[in-house]
N, C-alpha and C positions, 0 to 999 in steps of 0.2 A: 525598411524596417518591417519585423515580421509583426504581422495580427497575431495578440493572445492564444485568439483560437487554433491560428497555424502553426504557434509553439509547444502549446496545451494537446491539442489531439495527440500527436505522434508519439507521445509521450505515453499517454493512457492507450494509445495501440498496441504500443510495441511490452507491456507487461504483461500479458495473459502469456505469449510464448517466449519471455524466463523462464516462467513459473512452471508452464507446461517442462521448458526444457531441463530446468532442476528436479522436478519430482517424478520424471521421466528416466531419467539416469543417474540421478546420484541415492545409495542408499539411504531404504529410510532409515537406518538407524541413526544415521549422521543430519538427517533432515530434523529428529526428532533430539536430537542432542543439545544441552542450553550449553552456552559455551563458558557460565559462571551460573550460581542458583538465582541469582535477581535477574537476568536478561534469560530474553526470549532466542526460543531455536528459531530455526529456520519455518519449521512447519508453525509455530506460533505466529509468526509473520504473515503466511501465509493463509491463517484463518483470521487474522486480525485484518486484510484487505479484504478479505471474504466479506466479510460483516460489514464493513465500511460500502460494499459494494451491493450490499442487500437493503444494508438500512441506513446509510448516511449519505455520502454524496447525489444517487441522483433522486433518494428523495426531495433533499436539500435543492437541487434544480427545480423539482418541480415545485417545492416550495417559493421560491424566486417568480418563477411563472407564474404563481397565483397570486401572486403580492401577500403569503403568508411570513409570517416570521419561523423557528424551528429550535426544536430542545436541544440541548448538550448532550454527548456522545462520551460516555464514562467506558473506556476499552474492559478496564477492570472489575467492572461491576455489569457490565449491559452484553460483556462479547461472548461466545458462542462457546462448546463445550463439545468437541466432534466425538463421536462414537466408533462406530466401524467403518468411515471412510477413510482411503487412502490419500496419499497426499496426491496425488495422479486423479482419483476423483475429485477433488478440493480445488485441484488447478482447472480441471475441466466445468469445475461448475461456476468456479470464477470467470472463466474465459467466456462459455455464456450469458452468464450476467453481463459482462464486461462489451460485448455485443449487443444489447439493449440499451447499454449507457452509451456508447459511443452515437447508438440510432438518436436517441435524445438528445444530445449536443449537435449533432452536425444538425438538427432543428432551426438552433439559438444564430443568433443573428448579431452583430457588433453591439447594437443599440440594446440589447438583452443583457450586455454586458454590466451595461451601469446599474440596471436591477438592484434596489436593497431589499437586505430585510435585520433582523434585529437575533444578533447571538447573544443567550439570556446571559456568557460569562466576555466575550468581545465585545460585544455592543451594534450598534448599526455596520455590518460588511455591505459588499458589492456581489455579485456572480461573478464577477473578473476575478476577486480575490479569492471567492473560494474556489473559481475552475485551478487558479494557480495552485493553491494549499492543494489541492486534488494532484494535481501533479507530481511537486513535491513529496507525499506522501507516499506516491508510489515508490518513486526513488528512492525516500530515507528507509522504506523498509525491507525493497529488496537490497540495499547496502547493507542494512543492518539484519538480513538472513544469512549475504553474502559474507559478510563479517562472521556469525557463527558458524557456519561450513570452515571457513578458514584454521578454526582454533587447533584441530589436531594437526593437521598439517604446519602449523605452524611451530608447534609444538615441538614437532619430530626433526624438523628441518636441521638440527645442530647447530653447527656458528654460523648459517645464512639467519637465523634469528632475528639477530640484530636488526636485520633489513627490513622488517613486518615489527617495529617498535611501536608503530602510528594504530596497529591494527590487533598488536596482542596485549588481549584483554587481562593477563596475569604481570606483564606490566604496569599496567595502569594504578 
């Protein structure tokens, strides 16, 4: 049976180069595209890991660490508003960060795991459950970037359509 941590890592390794590799090669125009007006593009995805990667997850570690508790995380209200960065620089400054948090975990130790502290809208978590939710999060939002890159193509596709029912959003 694998350790948490041996699940968890590989997981938060292997995001910085998607991201690298999406805003490296796929136009921004389509980066910057929402694939309906209520869901997020790609590059909104993209800065909304950003941020989770600045000011949430490893502070929340070292919150853990310190036997502190830690505030709620409002994307809508607290996230970031990018200027003249590209998505290229956005994935690069993620994937730096994202290299300081991995430094900080491979720290953490099994016994680190059971760590609580108190989420003022969850209630008492573990370090085990948020390094998971960390995890998770990575994946649900490069799926759900990957989901909007999809929509013109999917779009265009003709009668293979049908076959992207699970994943087109004008569908739904």
């Amino acid at each position: 049976m694998l350790k948490p941590l041996d699940s968890i890592l590989p997981i938060l390794e292997s995001t910085p180069a998607r991201w690298i590799a999406l805003c490296e090669t796929i136009a921004p125009e389509l980066l910057h595209r929402k694939p309906a007006a209520e869901e997020w593009s790609a590059l909104d995805c993209l800065i909304h890991i950003l941020d989770t990667e600045k000011n949430i997850f490893p502070v929340r570690v070292r919150a853990f660490l310190a036997g502190d508790n830690f505030p709620a995380f409002n994307p809508d209200k607290e996230g970031t508003h990018v200027g003249s960065q590209t998505p290229a620089d956005l994935a690069a400054e993620f994937t730096s960060l994202r290299v300081r948090s991995l430094a900080l975990l491979k720290t953490l130790n099994e016994s680190d795991l059971a760590r609580t502290a108190q989420h003022p809208e969850l209630g008492l978590v573990t370090l085990e459950q948020m390094l998971q939710e960390w995890a998770g999060h990575d994946l649900n939002h490069t799926i759900q970037a990957e989901r909007a890159l999809m929509q013109p193509f999917i779009a265009g596709c003709g009668p293979w359509r049908k076959y992207f029912a699970d994943h087109d959003i004008t569908l739904k």
